[in-house]
MARLO-540689 format. One record per residue: y, z, x of N, C-alpha, C in turn. Coordinates in Angstrom, 3 decimals. Example, Ala and Ser with C-alpha at 12.3 -4.5 7.8 and 13.67 -1.06 7.14 Angstrom:
(r (-5.690,7.800,13.190),(-4.500,7.800,12.300),(-3.300,7.800,13.200))
(r (-2.250,7.080,12.850),(-1.060,7.140,13.670),(0.030,7.870,12.900))
This chain:
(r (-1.200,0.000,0.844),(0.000,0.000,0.000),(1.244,0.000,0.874))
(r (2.063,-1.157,0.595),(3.083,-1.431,1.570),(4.380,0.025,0.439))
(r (5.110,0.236,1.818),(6.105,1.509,1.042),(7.715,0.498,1.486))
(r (7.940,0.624,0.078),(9.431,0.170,0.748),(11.015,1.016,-0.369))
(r (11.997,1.061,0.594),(12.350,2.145,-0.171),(14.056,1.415,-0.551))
(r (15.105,1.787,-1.782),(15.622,1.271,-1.942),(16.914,1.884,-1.981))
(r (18.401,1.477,-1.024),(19.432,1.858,-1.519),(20.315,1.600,-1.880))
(r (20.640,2.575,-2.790),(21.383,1.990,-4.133),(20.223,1.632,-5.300))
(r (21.009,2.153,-6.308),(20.009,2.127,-7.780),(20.791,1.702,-8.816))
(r (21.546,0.497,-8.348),(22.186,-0.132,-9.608),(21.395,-1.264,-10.248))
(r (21.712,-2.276,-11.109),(20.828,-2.868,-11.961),(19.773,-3.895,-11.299))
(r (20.274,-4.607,-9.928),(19.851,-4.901,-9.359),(18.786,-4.661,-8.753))
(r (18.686,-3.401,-8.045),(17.620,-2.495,-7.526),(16.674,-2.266,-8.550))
(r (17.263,-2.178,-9.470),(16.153,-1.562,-10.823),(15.228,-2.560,-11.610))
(r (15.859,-4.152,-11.060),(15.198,-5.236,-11.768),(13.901,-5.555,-11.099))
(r (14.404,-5.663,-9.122),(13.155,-5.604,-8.748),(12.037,-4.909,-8.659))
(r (12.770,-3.343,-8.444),(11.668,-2.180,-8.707),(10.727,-2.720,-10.055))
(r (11.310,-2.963,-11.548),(10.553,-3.491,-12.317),(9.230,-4.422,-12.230))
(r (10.061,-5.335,-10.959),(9.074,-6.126,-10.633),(8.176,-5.851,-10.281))
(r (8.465,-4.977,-9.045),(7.515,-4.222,-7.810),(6.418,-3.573,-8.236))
(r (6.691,-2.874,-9.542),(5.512,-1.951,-9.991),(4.106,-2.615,-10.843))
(r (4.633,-3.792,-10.878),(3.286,-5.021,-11.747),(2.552,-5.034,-10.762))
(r (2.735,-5.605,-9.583),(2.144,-5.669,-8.661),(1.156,-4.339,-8.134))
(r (0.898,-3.070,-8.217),(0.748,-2.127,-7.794),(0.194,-2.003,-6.535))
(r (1.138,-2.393,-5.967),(0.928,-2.409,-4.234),(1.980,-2.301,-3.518))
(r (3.179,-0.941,-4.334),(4.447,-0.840,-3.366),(4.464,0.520,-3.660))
(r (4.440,1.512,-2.368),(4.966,2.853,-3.233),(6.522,2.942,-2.689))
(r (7.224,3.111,-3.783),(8.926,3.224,-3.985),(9.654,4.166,-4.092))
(r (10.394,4.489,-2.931),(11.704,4.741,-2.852),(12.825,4.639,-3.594))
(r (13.763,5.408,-3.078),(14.998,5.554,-4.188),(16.275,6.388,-3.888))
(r (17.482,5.738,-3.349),(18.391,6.542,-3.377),(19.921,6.167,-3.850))
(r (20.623,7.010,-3.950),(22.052,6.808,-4.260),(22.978,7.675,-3.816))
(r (23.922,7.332,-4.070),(25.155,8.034,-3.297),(25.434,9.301,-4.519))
(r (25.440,9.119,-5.689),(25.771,10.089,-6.948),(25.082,10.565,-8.016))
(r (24.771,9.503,-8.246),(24.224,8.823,-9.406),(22.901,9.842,-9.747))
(r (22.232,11.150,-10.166),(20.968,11.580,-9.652),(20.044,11.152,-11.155))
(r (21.186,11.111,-12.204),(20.560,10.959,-13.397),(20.139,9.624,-13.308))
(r (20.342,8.589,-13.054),(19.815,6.978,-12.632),(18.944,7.418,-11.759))
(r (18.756,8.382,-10.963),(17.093,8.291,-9.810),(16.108,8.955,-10.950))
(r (16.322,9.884,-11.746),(15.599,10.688,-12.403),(15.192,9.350,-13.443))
(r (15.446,8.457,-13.546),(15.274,6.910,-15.069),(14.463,6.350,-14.071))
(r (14.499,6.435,-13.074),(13.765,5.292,-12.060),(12.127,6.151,-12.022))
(r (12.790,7.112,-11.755),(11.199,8.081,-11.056),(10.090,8.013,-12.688))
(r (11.078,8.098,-14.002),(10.079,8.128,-14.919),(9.703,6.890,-15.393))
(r (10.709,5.793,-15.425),(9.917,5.059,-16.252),(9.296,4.021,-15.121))
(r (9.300,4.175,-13.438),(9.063,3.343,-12.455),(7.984,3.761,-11.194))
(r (7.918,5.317,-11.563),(7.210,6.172,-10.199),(8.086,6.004,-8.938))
(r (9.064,5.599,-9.439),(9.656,5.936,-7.843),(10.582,6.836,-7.621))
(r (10.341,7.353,-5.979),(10.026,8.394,-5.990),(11.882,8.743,-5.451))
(r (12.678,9.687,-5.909),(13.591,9.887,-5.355),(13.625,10.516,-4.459))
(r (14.954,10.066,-3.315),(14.705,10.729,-2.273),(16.091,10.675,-1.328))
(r (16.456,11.532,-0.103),(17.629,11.378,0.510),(17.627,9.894,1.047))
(r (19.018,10.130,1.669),(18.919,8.471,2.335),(17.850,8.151,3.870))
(r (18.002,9.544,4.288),(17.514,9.950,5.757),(15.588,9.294,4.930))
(r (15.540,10.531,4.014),(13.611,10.455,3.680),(13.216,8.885,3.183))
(r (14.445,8.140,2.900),(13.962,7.051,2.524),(13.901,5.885,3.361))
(r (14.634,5.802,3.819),(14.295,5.209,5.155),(13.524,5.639,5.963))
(r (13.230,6.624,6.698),(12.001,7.519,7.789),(10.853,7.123,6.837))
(r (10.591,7.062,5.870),(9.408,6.942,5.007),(9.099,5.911,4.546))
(r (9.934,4.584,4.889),(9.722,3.272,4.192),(9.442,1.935,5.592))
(r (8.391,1.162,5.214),(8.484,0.190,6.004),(9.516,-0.548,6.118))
(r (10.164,-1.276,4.412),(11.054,-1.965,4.418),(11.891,-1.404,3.638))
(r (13.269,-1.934,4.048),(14.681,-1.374,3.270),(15.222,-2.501,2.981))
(r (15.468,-2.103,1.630),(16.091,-2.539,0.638),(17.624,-2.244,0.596))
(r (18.758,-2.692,0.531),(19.953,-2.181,0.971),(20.848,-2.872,-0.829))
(r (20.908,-2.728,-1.535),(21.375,-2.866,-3.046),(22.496,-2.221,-3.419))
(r (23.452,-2.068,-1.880),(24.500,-1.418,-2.815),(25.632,-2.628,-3.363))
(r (26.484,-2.013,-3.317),(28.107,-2.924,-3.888),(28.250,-3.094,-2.763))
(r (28.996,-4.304,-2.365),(29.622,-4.802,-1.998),(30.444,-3.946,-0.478))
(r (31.952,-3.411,-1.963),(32.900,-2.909,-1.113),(32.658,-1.119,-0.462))
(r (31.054,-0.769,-0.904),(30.297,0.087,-0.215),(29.563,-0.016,0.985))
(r (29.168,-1.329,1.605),(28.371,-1.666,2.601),(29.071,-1.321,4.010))
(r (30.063,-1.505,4.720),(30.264,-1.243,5.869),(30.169,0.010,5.682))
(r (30.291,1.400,4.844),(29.926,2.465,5.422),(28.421,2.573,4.848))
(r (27.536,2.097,3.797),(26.304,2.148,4.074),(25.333,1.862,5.601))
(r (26.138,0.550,6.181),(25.477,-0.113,7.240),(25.682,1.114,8.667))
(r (26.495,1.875,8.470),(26.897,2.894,9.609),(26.169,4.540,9.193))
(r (25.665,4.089,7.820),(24.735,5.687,7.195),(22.948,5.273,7.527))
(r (22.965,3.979,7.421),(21.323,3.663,7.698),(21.111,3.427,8.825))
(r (21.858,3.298,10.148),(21.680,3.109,11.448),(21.594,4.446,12.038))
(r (22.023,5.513,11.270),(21.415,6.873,11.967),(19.971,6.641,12.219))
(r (19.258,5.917,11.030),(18.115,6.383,10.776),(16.907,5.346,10.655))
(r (16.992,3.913,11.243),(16.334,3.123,11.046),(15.698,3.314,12.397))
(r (14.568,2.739,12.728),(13.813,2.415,13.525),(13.531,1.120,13.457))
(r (13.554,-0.017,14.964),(13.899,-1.041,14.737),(12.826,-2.112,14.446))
(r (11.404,-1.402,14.225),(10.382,-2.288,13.726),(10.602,-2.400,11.560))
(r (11.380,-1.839,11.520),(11.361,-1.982,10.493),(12.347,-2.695,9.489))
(r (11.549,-3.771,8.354),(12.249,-5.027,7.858),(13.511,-5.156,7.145))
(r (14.170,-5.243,6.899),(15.848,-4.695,6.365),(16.112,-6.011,5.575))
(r (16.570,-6.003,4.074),(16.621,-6.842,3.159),(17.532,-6.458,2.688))
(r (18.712,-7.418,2.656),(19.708,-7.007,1.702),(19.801,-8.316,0.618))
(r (20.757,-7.465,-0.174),(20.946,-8.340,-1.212),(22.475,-8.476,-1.800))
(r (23.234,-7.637,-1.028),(24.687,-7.573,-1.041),(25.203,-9.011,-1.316))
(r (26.006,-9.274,-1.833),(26.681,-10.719,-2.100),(27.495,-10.643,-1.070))
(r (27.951,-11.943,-0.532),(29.041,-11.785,0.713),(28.802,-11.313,1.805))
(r (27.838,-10.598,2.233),(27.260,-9.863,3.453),(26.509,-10.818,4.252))
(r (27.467,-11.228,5.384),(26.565,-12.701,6.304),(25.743,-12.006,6.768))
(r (24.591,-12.386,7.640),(23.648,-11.809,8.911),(24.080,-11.212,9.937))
(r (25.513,-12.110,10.398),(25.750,-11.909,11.937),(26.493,-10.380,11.778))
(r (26.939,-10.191,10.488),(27.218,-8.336,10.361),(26.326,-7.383,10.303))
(r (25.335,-8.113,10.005),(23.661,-7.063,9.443),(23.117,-6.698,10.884))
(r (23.158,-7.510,11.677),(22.795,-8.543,12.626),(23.698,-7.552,13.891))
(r (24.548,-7.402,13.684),(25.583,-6.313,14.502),(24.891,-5.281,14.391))
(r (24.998,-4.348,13.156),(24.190,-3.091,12.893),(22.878,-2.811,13.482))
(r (21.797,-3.435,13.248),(20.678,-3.743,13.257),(19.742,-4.329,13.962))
(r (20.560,-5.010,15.639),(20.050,-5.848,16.146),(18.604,-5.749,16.645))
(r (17.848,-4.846,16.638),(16.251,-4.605,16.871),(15.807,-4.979,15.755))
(r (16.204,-5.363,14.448),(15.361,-5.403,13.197),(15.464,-6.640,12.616))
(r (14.035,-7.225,12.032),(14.062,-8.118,11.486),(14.847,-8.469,9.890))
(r (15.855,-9.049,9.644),(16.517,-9.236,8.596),(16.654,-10.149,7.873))
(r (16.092,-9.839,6.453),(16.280,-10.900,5.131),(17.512,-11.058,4.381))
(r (18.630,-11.651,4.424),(19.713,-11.509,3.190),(19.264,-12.519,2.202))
(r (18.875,-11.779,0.566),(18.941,-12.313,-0.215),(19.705,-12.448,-1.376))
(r (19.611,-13.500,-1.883),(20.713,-13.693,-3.277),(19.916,-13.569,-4.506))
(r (19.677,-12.683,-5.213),(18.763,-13.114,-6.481),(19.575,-13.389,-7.933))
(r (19.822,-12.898,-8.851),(20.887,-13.458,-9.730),(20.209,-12.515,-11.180))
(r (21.024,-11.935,-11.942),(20.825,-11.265,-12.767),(19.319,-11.328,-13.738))
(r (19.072,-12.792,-13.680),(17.617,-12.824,-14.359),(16.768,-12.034,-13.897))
(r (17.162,-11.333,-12.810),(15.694,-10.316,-12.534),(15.152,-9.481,-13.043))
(r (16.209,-8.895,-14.243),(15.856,-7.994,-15.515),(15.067,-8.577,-15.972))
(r (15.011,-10.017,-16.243),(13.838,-10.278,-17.310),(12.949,-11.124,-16.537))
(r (12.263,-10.610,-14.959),(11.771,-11.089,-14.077),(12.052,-13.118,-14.231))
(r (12.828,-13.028,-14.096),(13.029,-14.874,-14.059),(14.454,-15.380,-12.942))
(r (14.114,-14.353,-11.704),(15.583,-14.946,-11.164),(14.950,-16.199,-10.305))
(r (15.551,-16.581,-9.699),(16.125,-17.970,-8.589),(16.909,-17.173,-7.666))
(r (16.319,-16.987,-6.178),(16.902,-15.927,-5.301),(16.578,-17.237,-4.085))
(r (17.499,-17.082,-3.569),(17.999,-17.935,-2.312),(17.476,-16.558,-1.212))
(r (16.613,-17.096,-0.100),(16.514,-16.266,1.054),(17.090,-16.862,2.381))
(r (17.558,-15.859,3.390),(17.766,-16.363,4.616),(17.370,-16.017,5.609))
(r (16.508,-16.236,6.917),(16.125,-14.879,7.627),(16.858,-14.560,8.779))
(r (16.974,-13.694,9.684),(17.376,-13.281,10.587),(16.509,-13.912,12.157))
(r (16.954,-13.677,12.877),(16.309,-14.168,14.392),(15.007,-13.401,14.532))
(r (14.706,-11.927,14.049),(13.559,-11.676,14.553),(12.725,-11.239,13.226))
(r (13.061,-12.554,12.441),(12.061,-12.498,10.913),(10.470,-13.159,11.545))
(r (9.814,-13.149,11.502),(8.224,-14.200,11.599),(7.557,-14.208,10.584))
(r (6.414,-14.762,10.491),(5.950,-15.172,9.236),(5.502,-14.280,8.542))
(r (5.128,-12.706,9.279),(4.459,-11.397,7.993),(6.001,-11.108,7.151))
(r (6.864,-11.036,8.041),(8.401,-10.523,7.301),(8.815,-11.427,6.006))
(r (8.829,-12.928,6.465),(8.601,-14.002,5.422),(7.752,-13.473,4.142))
(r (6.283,-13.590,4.373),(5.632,-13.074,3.354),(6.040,-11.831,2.504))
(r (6.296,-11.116,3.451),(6.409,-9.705,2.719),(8.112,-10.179,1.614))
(r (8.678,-10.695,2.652),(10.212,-11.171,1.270),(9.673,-12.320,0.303))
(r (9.078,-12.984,0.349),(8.208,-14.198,-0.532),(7.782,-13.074,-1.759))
(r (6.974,-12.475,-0.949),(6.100,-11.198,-2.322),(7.199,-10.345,-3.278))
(r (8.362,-9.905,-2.299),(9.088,-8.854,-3.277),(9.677,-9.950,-4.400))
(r (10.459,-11.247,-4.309),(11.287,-11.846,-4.656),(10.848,-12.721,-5.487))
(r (9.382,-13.010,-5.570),(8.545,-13.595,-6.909),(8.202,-13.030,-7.766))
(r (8.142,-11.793,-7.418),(7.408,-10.352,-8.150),(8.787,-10.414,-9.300))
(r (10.329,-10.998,-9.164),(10.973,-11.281,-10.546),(11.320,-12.230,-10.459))
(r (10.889,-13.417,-10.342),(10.725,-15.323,-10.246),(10.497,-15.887,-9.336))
(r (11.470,-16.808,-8.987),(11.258,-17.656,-7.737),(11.801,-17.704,-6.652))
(r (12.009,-17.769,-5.420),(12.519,-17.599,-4.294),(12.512,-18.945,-3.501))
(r (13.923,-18.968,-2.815),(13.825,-20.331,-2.049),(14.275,-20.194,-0.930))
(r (13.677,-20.857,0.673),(13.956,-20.161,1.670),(15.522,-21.659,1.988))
(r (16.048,-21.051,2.800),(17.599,-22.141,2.894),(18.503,-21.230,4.133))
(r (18.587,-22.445,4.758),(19.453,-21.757,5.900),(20.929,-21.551,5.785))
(r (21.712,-20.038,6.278),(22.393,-19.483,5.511),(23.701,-20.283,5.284))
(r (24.396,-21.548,5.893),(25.183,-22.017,5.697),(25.134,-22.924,4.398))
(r (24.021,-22.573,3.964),(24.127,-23.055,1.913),(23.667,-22.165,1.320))
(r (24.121,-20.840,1.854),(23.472,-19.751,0.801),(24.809,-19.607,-0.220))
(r (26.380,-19.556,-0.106),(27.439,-19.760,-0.729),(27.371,-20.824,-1.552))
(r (26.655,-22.142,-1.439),(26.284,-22.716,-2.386),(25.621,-22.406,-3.471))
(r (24.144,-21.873,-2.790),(23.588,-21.243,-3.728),(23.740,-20.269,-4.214))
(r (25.182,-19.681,-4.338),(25.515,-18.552,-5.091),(26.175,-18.993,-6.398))
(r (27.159,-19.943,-5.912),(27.690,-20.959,-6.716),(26.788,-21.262,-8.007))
(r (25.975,-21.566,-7.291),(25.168,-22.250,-8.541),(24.117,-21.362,-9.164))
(r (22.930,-20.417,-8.380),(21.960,-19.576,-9.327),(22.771,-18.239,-8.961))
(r (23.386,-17.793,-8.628),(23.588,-16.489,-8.217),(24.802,-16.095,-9.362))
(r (25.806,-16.871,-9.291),(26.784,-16.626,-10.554),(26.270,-17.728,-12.050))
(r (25.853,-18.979,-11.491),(25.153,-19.659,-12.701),(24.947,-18.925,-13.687))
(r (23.997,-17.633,-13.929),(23.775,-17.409,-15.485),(25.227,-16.975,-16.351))
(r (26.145,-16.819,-15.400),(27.522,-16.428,-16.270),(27.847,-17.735,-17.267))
(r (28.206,-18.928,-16.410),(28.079,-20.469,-16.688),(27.119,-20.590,-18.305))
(r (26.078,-20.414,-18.056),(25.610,-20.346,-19.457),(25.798,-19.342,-20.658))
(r (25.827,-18.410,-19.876),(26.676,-17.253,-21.247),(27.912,-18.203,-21.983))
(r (28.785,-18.104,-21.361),(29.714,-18.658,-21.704),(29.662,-19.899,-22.309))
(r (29.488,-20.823,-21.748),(28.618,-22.079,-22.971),(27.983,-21.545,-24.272))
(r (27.259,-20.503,-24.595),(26.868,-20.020,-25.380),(27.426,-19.775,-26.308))
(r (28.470,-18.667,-25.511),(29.348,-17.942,-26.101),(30.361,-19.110,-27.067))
(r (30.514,-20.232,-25.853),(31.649,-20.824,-26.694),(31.214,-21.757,-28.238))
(r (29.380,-22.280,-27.768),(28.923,-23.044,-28.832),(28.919,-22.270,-30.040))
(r (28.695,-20.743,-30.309),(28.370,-19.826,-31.474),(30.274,-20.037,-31.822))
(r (31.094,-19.588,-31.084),(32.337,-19.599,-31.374),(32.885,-21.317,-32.440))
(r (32.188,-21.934,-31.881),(32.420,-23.501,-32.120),(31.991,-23.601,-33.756))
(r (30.380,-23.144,-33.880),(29.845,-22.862,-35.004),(30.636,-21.980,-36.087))
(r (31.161,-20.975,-35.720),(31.955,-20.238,-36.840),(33.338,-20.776,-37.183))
(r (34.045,-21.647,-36.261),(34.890,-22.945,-36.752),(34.443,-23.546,-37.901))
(r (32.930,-24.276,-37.699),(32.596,-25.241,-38.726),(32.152,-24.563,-40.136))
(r (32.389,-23.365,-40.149),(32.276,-22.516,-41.622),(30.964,-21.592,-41.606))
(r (30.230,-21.294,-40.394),(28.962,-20.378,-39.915),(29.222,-18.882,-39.932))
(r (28.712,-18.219,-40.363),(28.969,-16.850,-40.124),(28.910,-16.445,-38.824))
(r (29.180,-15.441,-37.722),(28.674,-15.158,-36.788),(27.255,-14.542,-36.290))
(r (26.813,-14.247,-37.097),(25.485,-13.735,-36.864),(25.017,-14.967,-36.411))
(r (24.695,-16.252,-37.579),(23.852,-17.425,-37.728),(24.757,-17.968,-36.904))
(r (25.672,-18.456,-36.425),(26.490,-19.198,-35.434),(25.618,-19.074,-33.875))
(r (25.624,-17.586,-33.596),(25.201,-16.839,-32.376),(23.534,-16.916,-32.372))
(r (22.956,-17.058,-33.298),(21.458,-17.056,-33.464),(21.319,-18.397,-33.158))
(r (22.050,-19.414,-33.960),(21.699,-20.999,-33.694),(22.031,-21.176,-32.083))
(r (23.050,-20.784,-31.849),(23.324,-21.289,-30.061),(22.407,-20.470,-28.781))
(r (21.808,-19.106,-29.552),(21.120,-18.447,-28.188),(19.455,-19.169,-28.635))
(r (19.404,-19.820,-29.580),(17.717,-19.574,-29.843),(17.470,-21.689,-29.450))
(r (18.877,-22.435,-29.501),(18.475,-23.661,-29.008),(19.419,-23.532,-27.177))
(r (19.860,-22.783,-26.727),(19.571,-22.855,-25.068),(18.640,-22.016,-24.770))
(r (17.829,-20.945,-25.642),(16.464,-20.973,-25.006),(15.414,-22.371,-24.540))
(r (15.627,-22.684,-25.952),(14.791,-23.256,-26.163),(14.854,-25.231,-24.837))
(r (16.372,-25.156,-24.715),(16.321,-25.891,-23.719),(15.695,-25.441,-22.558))
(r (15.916,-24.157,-22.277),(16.026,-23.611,-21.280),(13.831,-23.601,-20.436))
(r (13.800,-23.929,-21.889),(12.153,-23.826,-21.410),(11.595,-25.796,-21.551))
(r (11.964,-26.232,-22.063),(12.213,-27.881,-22.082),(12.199,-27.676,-20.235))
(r (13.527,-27.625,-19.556),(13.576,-27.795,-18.581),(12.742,-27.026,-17.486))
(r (11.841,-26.039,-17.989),(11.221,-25.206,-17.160),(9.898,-26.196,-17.711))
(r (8.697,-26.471,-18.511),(7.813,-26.738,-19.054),(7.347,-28.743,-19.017))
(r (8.591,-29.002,-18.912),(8.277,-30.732,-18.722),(8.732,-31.118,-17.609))
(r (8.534,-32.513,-17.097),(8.282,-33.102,-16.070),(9.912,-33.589,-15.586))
(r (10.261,-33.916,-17.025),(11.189,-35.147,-16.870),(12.985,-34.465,-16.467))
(r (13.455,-34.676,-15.699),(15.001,-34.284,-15.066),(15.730,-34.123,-16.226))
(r (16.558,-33.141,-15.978),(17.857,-32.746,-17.246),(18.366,-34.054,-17.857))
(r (18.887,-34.852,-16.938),(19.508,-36.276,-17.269),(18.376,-36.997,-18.558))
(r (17.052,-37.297,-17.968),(16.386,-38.085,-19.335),(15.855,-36.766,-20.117))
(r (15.985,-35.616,-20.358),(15.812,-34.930,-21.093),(17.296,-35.377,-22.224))
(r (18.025,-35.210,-21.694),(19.202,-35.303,-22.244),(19.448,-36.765,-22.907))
(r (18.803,-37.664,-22.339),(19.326,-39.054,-22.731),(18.003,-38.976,-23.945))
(r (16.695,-38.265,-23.925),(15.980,-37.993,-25.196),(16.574,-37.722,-26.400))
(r (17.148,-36.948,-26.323),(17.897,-36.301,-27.389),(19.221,-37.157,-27.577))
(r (19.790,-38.025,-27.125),(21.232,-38.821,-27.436),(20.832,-40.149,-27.705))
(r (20.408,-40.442,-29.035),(20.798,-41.410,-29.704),(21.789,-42.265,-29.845))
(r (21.459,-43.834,-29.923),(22.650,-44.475,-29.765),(23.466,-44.508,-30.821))
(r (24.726,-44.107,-30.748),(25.775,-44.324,-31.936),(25.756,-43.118,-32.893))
(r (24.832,-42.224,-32.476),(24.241,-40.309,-33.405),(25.382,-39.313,-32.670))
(r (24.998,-38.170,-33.601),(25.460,-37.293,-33.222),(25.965,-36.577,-32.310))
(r (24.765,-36.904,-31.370),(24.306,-36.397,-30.064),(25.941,-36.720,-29.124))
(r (25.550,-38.679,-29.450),(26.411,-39.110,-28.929),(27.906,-38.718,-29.470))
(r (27.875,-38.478,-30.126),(29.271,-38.029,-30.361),(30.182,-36.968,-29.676))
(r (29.020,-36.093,-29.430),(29.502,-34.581,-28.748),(29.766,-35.061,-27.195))
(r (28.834,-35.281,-27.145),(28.319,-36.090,-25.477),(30.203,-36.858,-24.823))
(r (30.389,-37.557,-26.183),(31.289,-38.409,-25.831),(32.648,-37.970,-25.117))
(r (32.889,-36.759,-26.111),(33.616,-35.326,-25.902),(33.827,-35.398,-24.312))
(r (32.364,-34.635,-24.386),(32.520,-34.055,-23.176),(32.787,-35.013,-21.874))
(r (32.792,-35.631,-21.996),(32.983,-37.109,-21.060),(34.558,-36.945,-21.071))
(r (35.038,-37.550,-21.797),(36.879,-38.040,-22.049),(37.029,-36.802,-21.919))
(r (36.806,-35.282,-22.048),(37.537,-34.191,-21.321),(37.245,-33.901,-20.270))
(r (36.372,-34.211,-19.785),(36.299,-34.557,-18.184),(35.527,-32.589,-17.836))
(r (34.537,-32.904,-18.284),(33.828,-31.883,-18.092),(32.737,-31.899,-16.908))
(r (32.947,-32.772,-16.237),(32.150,-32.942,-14.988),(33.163,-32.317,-14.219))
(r (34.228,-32.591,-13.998),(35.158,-32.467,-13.090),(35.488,-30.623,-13.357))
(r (35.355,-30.310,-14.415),(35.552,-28.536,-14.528),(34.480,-28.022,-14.197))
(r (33.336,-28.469,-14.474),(32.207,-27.544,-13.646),(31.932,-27.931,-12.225))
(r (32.685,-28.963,-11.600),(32.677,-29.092,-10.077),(33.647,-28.319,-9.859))
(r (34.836,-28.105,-10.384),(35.693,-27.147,-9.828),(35.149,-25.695,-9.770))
(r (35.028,-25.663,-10.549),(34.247,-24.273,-10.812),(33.476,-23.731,-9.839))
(r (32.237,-24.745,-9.762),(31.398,-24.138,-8.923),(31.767,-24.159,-6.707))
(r (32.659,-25.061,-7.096),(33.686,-24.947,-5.753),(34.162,-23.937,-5.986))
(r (34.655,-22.987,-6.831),(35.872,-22.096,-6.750),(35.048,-20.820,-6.254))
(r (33.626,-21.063,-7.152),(33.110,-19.979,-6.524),(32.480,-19.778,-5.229))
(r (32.151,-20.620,-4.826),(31.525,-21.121,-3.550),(32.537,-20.936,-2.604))
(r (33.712,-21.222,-2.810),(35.394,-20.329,-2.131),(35.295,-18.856,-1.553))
(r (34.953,-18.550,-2.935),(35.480,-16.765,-3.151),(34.016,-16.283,-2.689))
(r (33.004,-16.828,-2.202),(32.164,-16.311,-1.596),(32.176,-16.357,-0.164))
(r (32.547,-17.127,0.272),(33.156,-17.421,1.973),(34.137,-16.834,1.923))
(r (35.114,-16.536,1.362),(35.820,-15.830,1.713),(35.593,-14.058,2.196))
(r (34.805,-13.854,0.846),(34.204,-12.038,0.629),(33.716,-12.365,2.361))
(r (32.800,-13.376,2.314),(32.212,-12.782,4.414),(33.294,-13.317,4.970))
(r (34.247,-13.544,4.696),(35.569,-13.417,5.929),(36.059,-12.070,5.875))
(r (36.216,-12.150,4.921),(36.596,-10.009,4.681),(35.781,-9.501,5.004))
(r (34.406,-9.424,5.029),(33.788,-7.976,5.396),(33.878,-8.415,7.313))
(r (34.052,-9.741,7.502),(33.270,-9.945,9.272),(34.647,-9.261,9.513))
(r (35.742,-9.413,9.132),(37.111,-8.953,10.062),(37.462,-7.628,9.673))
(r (37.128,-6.946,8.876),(37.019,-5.168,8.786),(36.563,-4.932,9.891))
C-alpha cells in the first residue's frame, strides 16, 4: 500500500482523495493550516488520516501539495523542513512553474499537475509535467493518482498554460454557455426550472455524444445542422457575431493570466 499524504484540504484535495480511496491501495494523509473541521469530513467519510504537516510528510512516500496559490511560497519553505529527497512531490497549484518547485526541492522528483474541477465527479482532464529527476515508477505512480478521477495527459511544461486555458478553466466556459442557453429559454416564454433542465440535460447529453462516438465535434455538429433548419439558423448567429473570435480571445486571455501568475510567484 503506497502512503501518500496531502496538503491542503480544499476541494481539490478532496476530489482526488475521493478518487484515491476506489482504488484501495493508498493509505492517506491529511493536513491544513486551520481548517480541523474539513480534516475531521475527510477522516470520516475518506479514512484519511489527519495529521501535522511535519507527520505527514515524515510518513508519506508522496506529497501532494493542494494549497492556494497565494499560500505556496510559504508552504514550499514549511515542507522543506521536512522532506527527504527520495520522496515524489506533486503539485497541483495553478501558476506554480517547476523551476520554483525545482529551487525548493532540488533532490526530489517533481510532478506539476493541472487537473480541473471535474474531479468531484471523477471526470477531470489533468495535464502533467515532470521534473528532471521524475523516471518511469514516478510517471506511473502520477498516471495512477490522476486517472483514479479521469484522464491525464503527459505535455511538456511550455503548453501546460495552454492547457489551462482550455481543460483547467474550460469547465467555467461551459457553465456559462449553459447558464446563458437556460437564460435564452426563459426569454422565449420557459419557466426557469424547465429552461435550466432543458439546457443542463441536452449539454449532458452532448457532452457524452462527444465522449461515446467516433466522429469530431465539427461532423457531430454538421449531424445535427440541417440545411436551411433550425439548427442552421442559430449556427448562423453565431457565425455573423463572430463567436470564434470571442472564444479565441478568451482562451488567450486566460492563457495570459496564467503566465503571468508564474511571473509573479518566480520574482517574489
Amino acid at each position: 500500500m503506497k502512503r501518500i499524504g496531502f496538503i491542503g484540504a480544499g476541494n481539490m484535495a478532496e476530489a482526488i482523495i475521493k478518487g484515491l480511496v476506489q482504488k484501495e491501495s493508498y493509505e492517506i494523509r491529511v493536513t491544513n493550516r486551520s481548517n480541523r473541521s474539513k480534516l475531521e469530513k475527510m477522516q470520516e467519510e475518506y479514512e484519511a488520516i489527519p495529521s501535522s504537516l511535519e507527520d505527514t510528510i515524515k510518513n508519506s512516500e508522496i506529497v501532494l501539495i493542494a494549497v492556494k496559490p497565494k499560500d505556496m511560497n510559504q508552504a514550499l519553505k514549511n515542507i522543506g523542513d521536512f522532506l527527504a529527497s527520495e520522496k515524489l512531490v506533486i503539485s497541483v497549484a495553478a501558476g506554480i512553474p517547476l523551476k520554483l518547485l525545482e529551487k525548493h526541492f532540488p533532490q526530489n522528483p517533481i510532478v506539476r499537475a493541472m487537473p480541473n474541477t471535474s474531479s468531484a465527479v471523477l471526470s477531470s482532464m489533468t495535464g502533467l509535467v515532470k521534473g528532471k529527476k521524475v523516471g518511469a515508477g514516478e510517471e506511473k505512480i502520477a498516471e495512477e493518482i490522476f486517472t483514479s478521477v479521469g484522464k491525464c495527459l503527459w505535455l511538456p511544461e511550455d503548453e501546460i498554460n495552454a492547457l489551462t486555458a482550455i481543460s483547467g478553466s474550460g469547465p467555467a466556459y461551459f457553465y456559462l454557455f449553459t447558464e446563458l442557453l437556460a437564460k435564452a429559454g426563459c426569454e422565449l416564454g420557459l419557466c426557469k426550472e424547465n429552461a435550466e433542465t432543458l439546457a443542463k440535460e441536452t449539454i449532458i447529453g452532448a457532452a457524452q455524444m462527444l465522449s461515446q462516438r467516433d466522429e469530431s465535434p465539427s461532423q457531430l455538429r454538421e449531424a445535427v445542422t440541417s440545411p436551411k433548419g433550425t439548427t442552421e439558423a442559430a449556427l448562423n448567429i453565431f457565425w455573423e457575431k463572430g463567436l470564434e473570435k470571442i472564444v479565441s480571445d478568451a482562451v488567450k486571455a486566460s492563457k495570459d493570466r496564467a503566465e503571468e501568475m508564474e511571473r509573479e510567484f518566480c520574482s517574489d
